[in-house]
C-alpha positions in Angstrom: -15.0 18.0 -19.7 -15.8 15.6 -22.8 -19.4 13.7 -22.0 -20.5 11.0 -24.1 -23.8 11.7 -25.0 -24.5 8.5 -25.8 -25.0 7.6 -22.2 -27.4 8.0 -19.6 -26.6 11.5 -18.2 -27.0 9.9 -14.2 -24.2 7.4 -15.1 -20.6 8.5 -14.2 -18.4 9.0 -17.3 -14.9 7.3 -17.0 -16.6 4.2 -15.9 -16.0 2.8 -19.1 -19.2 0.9 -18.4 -21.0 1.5 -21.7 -18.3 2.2 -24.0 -17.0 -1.8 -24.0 -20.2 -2.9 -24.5 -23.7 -3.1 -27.0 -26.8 -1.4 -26.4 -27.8 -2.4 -22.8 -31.5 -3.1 -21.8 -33.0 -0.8 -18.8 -32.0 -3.3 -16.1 -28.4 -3.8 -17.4 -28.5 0.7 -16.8 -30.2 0.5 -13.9 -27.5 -2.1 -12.4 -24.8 0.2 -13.5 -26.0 3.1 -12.2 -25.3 2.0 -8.5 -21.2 1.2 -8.9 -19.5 -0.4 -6.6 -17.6 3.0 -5.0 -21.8 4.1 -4.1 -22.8 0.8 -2.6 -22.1 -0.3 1.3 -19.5 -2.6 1.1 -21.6 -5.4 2.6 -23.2 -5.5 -1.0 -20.6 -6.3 -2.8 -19.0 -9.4 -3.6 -16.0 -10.4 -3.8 -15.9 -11.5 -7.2 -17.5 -7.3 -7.8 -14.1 -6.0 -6.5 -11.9 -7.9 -8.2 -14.0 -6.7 -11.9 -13.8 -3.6 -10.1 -10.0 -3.5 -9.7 -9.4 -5.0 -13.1 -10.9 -2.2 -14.5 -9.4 0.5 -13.1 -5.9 -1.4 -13.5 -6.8 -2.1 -17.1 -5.6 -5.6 -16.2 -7.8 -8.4 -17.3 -5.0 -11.3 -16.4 -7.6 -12.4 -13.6 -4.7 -11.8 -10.5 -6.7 -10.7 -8.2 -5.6 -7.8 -5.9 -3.8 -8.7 -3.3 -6.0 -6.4 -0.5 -8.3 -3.5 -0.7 -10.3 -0.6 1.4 -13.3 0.6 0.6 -14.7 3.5 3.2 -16.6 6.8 3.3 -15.4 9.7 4.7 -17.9 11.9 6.8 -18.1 15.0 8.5 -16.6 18.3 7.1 -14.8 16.6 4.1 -17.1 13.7 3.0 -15.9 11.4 -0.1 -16.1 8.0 -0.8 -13.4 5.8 -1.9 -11.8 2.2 -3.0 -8.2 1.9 -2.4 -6.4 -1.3 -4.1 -3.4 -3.0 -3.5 -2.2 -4.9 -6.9 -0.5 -8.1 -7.0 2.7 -7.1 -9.0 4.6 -3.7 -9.2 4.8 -2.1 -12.7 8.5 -2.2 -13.8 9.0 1.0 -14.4 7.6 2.0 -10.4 10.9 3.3 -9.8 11.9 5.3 -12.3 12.2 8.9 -12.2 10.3 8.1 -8.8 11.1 11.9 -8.0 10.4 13.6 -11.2 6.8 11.9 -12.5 3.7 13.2 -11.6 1.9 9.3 -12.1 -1.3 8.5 -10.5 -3.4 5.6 -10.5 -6.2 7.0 -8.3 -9.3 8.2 -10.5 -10.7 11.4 -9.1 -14.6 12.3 -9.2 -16.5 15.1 -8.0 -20.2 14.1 -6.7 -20.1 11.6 -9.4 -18.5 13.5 -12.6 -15.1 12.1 -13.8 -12.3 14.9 -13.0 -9.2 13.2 -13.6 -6.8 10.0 -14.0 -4.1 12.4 -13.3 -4.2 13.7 -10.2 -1.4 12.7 -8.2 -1.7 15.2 -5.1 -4.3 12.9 -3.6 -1.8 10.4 -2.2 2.5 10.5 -1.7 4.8 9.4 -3.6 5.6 6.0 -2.1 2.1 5.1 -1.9 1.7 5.8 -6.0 1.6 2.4 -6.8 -1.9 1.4 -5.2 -4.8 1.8 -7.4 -8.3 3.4 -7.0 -11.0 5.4 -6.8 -12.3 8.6 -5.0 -15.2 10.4 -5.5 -15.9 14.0 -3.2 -18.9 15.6 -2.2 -17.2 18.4 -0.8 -14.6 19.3 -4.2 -15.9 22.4 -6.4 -16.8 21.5 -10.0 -15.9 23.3 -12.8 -12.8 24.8 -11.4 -8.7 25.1 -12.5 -6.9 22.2 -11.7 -4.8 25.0 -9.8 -7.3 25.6 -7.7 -8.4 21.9 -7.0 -4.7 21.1 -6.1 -5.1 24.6 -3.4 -8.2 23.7 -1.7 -7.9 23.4 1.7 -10.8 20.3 1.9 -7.8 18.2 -0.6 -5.8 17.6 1.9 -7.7 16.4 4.5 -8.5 14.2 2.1 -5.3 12.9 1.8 -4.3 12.3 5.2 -7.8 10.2 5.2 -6.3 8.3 2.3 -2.8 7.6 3.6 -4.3 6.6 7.2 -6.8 4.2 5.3 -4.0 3.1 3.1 -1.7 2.0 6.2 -4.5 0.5 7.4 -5.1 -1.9 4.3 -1.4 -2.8 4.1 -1.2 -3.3 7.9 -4.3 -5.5 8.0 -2.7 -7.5 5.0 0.3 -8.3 7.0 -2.0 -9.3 10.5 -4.0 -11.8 8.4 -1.0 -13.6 6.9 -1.1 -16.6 8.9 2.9 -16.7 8.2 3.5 -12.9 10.0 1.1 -14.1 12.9 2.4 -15.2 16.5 -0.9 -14.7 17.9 -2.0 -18.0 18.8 -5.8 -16.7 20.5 -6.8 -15.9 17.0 -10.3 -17.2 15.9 -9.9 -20.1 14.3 -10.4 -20.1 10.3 -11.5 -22.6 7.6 -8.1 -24.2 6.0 -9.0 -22.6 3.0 -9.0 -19.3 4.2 -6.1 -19.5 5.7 -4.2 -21.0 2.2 -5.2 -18.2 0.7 -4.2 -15.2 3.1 -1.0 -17.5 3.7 2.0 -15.9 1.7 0.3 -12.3 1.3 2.3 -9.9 2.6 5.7 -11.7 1.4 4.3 -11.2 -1.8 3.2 -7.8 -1.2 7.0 -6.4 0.5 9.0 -8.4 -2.5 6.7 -6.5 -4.7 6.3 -3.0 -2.7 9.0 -3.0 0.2 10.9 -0.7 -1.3 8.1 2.0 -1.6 7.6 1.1 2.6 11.5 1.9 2.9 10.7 5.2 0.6 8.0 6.1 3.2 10.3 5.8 6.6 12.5 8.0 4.6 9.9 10.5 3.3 7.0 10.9 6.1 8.1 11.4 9.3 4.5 12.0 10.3 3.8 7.6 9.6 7.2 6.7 10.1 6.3 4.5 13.2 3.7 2.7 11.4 5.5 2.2 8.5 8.5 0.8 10.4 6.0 -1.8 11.8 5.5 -3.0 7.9 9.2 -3.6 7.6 10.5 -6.7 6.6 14.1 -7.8 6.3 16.2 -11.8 6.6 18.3 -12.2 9.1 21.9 -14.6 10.0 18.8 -16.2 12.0 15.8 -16.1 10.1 17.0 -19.1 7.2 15.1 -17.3 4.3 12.2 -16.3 5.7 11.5 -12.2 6.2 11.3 -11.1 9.8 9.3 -8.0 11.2 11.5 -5.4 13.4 9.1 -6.5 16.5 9.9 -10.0 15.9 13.7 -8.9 15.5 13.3 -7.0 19.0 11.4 -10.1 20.4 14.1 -12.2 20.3 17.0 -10.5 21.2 19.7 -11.7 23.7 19.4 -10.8 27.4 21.5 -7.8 27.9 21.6 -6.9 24.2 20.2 -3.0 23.5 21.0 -2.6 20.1 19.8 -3.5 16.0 22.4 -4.7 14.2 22.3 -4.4 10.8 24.7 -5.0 7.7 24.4 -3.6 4.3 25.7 -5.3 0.9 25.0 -6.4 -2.7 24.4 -10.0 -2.0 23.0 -12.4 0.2 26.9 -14.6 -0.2 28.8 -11.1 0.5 27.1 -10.4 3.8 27.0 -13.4 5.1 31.0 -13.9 4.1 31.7 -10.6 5.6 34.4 -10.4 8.5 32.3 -7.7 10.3 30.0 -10.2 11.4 32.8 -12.6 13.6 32.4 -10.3 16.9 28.5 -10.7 16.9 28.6 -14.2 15.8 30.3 -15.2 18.3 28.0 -13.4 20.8 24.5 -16.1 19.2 23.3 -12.2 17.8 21.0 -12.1 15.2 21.9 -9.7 12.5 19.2 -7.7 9.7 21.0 -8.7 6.0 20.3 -5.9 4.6 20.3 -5.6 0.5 21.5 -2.5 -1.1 18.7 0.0 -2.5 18.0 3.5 -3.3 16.2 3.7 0.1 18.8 2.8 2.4 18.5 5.6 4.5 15.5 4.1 6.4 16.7 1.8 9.2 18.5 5.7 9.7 15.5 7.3 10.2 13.6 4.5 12.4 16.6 5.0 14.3 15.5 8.9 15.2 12.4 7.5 16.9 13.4 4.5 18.2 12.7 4.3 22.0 14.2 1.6 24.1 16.8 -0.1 20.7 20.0 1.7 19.1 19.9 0.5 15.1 23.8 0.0 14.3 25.4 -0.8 10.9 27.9 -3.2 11.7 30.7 -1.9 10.0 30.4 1.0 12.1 30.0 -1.2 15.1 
């Protein structure tokens, strides 16, 4: 592990802190010395998280991220960590999704820098948020062999992934476009301008990593299907949640209907559709992916609705 002797030895290295910047003055250190993943969340701003984020991300556009989660972690595993969710997917999220080992979570170990690369600490489909955890309960100066076997690593990452769903889920409940709850405590119009649009903007961006997810972890698939978004023969452009789609089904009517194509023009053109038309049903348009198996496996724990691709109707 390479230190920089130049700094302080109580500030972590990889905060890239000091290295961007002159000689700092003792309260300019001692500022430092308390980063935002060791501070209660009520302390820090949110102009702090967004500097926060844009460091980590090595983006400096100003977008701000489009949700985060800070948390700590106590009792037999503790850590600390700040989860973000970025405003635009990299383009190259995708590719060789199975075979890369990327990471964009920083790991520390009671405050020491371990590594950017360290891609056991979340799955695959959730590689693309962008953060920070630091463990009090990881051995230092050990094989990154042994790291990846300890047992207290992966309750860490179920704590991650649970957090994680819980960031992404929140987005979608604060979206004042996904929300039919009419009880909800009233906001300032500003507030609500600037939550309005989110999670669109998030499932354009990511919904293919929540389709990836159905597919890969059976152990979240239910709470993942609840993040899925799709249009509809019904919904005139706007993206519909499988509850919503449940919702409003027809009296009588037990089953999901979904058809799968390259284009919104081809599925709505295809001949398939005539027998449900016919019946008012409202059908998922669903655009062809690498992750089309997912409406498949939603199926396998469905309760109460079939899910049927229409040309196998």
């Amino acid at each position: 592990m390479l230190i920089d002797q130049t700094q302080p030895s109580n500030i972590p290295v990889g905060t890239l802190l000091c290295k961007t910047r002159p000689r700092l003055n003792l309260g300019e250190w001692k500022y430092m010395d308390k980063v935002v993943w060791l501070r209660s969340p009520k302390e820090v701003t949110e102009e702090e998280y967004t500097k926060f984020y844009n460091s980590l991300a090595k983006d400096f556009s100003g977008d701000k991220p489009l949700s985060w989660s800070h948390f700590t972690a106590e009792g037999d595993v503790e850590f600390k960590a700040v989860l973000y969710a970025p405003p635009k997917a990299p383009q190259d999220l995708y590719e060789s999704y199975y075979n890369s080992n990327k990471s964009n979570l920083k790991l520390y170990v009671r405050r020491v820098f371990i590594s950017d690369e360290f891609d056991e600490l979340l799955p695959k489909y959730l590689s693309f948020l962008i953060g920070l955890v630091d463990s009090d309960t990881l051995p230092l100066n050990v094989s990154r062999e042994m790291l990846q076997q300890h047992s207290s690593l992966r309750t860490i990452k179920k704590k991650l992934i649970r957090k994680a769903l819980d960031m992404i889920c929140k987005l979608a409940e604060e979206d004042p476009d996904e929300s039919t709850d009419k009880e909800k405590k009233e906001e300032s119009s500003s507030e609500v301008d600037e939550k309005r649009g989110q999670y669109t903007k998030f499932w354009n961006e990511f919904g293919k990593s929540i389709k990836l997810g159905i597919i890969e972890d059976a152990t979240n698939r239910n709470r993942l299907a609840k993040l899925l978004r799709f249009e509809t023969t019904k919904s005139e452009g706007k993206l519909v949640s499988l509850d919503q789609y449940i919702s409003r089904m027809k009296a009588g009517q037990k089953d999901f209907f979904y058809i799968t194509g390259a284009s919104k023009e081809q599925l709505e053109n295809s001949p398939f559709l005539e027998r449900l038309k016919k019946k008012n049903y409202e059908m998922d348009l669903e655009f062809l992916s690498d992750a089309d198996g997912h409406l498949t496996e939603v199926e396998k724990d469905a309760k109460t609705t079939n899910i049927l691709s229409i040309p196998k109707f």
